[in-house]
N, C-alpha and C positions, 0 to 999 in steps of 0.2 A: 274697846277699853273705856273704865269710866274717864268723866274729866280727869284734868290736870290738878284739881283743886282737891283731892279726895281726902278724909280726915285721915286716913292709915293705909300706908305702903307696905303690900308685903311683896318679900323680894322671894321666888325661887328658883332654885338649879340644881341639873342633877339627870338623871334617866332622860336618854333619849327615846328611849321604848314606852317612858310613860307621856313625852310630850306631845305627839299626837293627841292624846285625850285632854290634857292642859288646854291646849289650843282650842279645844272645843266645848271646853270646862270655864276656861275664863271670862269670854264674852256674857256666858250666859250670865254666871254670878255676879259678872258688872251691873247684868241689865234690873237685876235684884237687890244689887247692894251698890250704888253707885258711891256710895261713902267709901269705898273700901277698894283700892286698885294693886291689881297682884300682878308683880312682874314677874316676866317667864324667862329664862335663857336655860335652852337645852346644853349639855355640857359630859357628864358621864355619871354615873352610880357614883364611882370612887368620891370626884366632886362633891356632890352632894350630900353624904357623908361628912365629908371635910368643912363643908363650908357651913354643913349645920354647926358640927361640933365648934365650930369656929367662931359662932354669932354673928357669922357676915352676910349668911339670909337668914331667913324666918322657916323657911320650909324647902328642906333637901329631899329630894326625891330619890329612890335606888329602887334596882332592881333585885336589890344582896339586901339581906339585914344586918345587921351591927354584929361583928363577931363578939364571941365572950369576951376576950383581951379588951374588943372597942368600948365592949356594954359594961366593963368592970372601970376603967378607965373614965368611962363619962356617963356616970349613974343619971344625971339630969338628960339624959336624952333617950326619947325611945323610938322606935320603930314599929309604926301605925301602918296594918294593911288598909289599903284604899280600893283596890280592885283583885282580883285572878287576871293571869296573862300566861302567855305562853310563847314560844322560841321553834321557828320553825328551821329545821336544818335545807339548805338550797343551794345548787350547784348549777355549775354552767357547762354539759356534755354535749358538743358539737353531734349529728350524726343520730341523736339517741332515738328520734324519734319521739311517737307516745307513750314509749313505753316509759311507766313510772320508775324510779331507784328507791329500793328498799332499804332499808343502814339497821345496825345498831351499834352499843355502844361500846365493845370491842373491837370492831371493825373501824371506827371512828376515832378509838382511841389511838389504833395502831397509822391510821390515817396522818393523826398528826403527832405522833412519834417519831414516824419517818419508818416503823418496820412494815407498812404496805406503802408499795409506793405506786403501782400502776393500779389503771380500772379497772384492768383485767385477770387482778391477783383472784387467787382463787376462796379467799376470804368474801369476797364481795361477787364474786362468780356463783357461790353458793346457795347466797342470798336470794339473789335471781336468775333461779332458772330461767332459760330461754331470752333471756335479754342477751343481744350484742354487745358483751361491753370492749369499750377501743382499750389499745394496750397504751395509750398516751398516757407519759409521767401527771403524777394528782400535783394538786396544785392546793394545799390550805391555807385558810384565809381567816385570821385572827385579828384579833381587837390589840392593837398597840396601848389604847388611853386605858386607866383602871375604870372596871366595867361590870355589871352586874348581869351582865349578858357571860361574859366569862365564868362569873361566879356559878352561874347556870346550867352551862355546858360543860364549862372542866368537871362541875360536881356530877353530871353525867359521866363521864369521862370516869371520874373518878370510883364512883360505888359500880362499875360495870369493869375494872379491871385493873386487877392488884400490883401489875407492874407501873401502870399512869398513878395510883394509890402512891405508893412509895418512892415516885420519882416528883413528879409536877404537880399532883395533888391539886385542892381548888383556891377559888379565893378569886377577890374582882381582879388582881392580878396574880400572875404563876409566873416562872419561869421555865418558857416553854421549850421544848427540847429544839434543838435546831432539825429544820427541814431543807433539804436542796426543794428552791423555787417557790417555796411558802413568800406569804405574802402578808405585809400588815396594813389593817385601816382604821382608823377614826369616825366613832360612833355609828349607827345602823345607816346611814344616808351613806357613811364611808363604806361599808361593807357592801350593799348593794352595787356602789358603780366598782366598785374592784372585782367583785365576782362576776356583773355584767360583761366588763371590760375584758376579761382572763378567761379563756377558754382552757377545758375540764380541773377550771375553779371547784372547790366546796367550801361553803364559811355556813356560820350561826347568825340568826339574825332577829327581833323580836317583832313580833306578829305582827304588832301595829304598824309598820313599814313592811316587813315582808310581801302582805297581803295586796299590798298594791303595786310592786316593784316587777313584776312580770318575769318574775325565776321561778325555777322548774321547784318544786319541793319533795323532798325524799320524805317515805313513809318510815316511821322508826317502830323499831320492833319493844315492844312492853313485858312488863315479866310475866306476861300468860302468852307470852308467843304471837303477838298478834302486831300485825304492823298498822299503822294505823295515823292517819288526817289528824292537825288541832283542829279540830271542831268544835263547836260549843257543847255537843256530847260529850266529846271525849276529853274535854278541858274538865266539863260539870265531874266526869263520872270519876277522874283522877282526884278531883277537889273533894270529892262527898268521902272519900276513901278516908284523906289527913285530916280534914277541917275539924275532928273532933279531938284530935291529936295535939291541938295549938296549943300552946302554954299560954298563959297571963301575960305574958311578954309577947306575946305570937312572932317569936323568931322561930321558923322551923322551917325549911325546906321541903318542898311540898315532889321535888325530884325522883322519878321513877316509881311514883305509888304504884302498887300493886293494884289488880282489878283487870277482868277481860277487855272493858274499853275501855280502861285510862292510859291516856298519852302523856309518855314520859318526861318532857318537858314543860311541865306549870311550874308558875310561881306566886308569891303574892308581891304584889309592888309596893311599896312604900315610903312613907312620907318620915322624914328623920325630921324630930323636934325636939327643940328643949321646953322641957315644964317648967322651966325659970324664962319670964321674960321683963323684959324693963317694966311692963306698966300695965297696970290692968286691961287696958283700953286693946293693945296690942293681942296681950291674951287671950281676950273673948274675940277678936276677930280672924283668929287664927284658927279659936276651937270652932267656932260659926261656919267658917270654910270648909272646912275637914269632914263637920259633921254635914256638911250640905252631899259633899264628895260623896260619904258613902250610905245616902240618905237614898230610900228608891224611888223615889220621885223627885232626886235631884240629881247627883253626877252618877251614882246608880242606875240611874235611868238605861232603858234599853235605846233610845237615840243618841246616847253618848258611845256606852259601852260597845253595841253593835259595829257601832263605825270603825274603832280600831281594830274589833276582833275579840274584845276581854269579856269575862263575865263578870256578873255583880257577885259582891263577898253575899256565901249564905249568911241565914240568921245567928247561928251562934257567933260565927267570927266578927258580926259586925255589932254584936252586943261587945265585944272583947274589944275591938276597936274604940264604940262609944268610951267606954270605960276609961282606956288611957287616954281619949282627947280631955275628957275631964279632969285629968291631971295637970294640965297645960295653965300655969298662972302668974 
């Protein structure tokens, strides 16, 4: 952290998914900007959001974008992709052996509906040939705080099946249908020790924690049939799919792209700002930030991005990004 002395505090909150990469984001930028000290408190999507819109930091994090209603509501604020990221689905089956679990997003959906409710429903039996699966009641495991990991997965949930469509639909938060034995937790650190802890657990969890959290990770099936790892392939090849698709505003969900290997779970993460700020000063250290962020020889960097798991935004997205930090005054 720079000194105590620094001529400008900027304060953030928000994405737990993207604070692993903060954490690794900020020292560096101290060691370059030692004028300029940026406080971190991980907190949730919804948060950061709120606390942008609020003027109570400088720079809200999420893993959701600003819905229409949010983005007509509060025209001074936008929503800046920073990175590609992705959500890996993980469960805890006693017994299971090596053998991997395959899912998609009907089966998942029905998962946490409560209309499947053992392992060994034949929804998920079909999936995986030749797996043993135990007949033990499922057990899901959701995000209590508002979350853009929800935003994420219910929107999976959602465009994969028209009963979860018309019932619970997405959003950082839903109202989710009740389940006998579901379970709720608090932010991606919560989510791992409750599905560690709960044997034949399954929850959503975002990469940059999953990846190190030592749970089993299910392959999710893509709309070309193919089940498939977040990998940096199959994050790129889902991304190259939408990234031309961004609007000026780059709110779009990047969920279920089509392509043989894109895996259905990317998103872009982002940083919620207002383009009004007190004082010049404040302003250009905000845009400086941001642009360093997704600058490829700065938070762009593969020694950052690598470590959580994210890829860097391609070219065009990240000319659309510069774009709106320039707004920022």
């Amino acid at each position: 952290m720079p000194a105590s002395g620094a001529d400008v505090v900027l304060k953030e909150t928000g994405s737990t998914l993207l604070s692993p990469l903060f954490q690794l984001w900020v020292p560096a930028y101290s060691a370059l900007r030692p004028d300029v000290r940026i406080d971190v408190t991980a907190s949730n999507s919804g948060e950061g959001i709120k606390s942008a819109t609020a003027g109570t930091v400088q720079i809200g994090t999420s893993d959701a974008y600003m819905s229409d209603e949010e983005a007509e509501r509060n025209r001074e604020i936008i929503s800046v992709p920073l990175v590609i990221s992705a959500q890996t689905v993980n469960y805890n089956i006693p017994g299971l052996g090596g053998a991997g679990l395959q899912l998609d997003g009907p089966v998942l959906a029905g998962i946490y509906d409560g209309s499947i409710r053992q392992w060994n429903d034949p929804a998920i039996a079909s999936l995986n040939p030749g797996v043993k699966l135990p007949s033990n009641p499922i057990v899901p495991v959701r995000r209590d705080d508002p979350s853009g990991d929800t935003f994420m997965f219910s929107q999976f949930l959602d465009f994969s099946n028209q009963r979860w469509e018309n019932a619970a639909g997405y959003g950082t938060t839903i109202e989710w249908p009740t389940v006998p034995g579901e379970r709720g937790a608090t932010g991606n650190d919560g989510m791992v020790k409750v599905i560690a802890a709960t044997p034949y657990s399954i929850g959503y969890i975002g990469i940059s924690v999953s990846r190190h959290a030592g749970l089993e990770t299910a392959r999710l099936k893509n709309q070309s049939g193919k089940f498939l790892l977040p990998t940096a392939q199959t994050i790129s090849a889902a991304a190259s799919v939408l990234d031309p698709r961004t609007p000026a505003d780059e709110r779009l969900s990047l969920v279920d792209a089509p392509g043989d290997q894109s895996y259905p779970l990317i998103n872009y993460e982002y940083a919620v700002v207002s383009t009004r700020q007190p004082n010049s000063e404040t302003a250009a250290s905000i845009r400086n930030f941001l642009l360093w962020s997704i600058a490829v020889d700065g938070g762009n960097a593969a020694k950052y991005i690598d470590a959580v798991g994210f890829i860097a935004l391609p070219d065009f997205i990240r000319a659309l990004s510069e774009k709106q930090i320039g707004r920022i005054q």
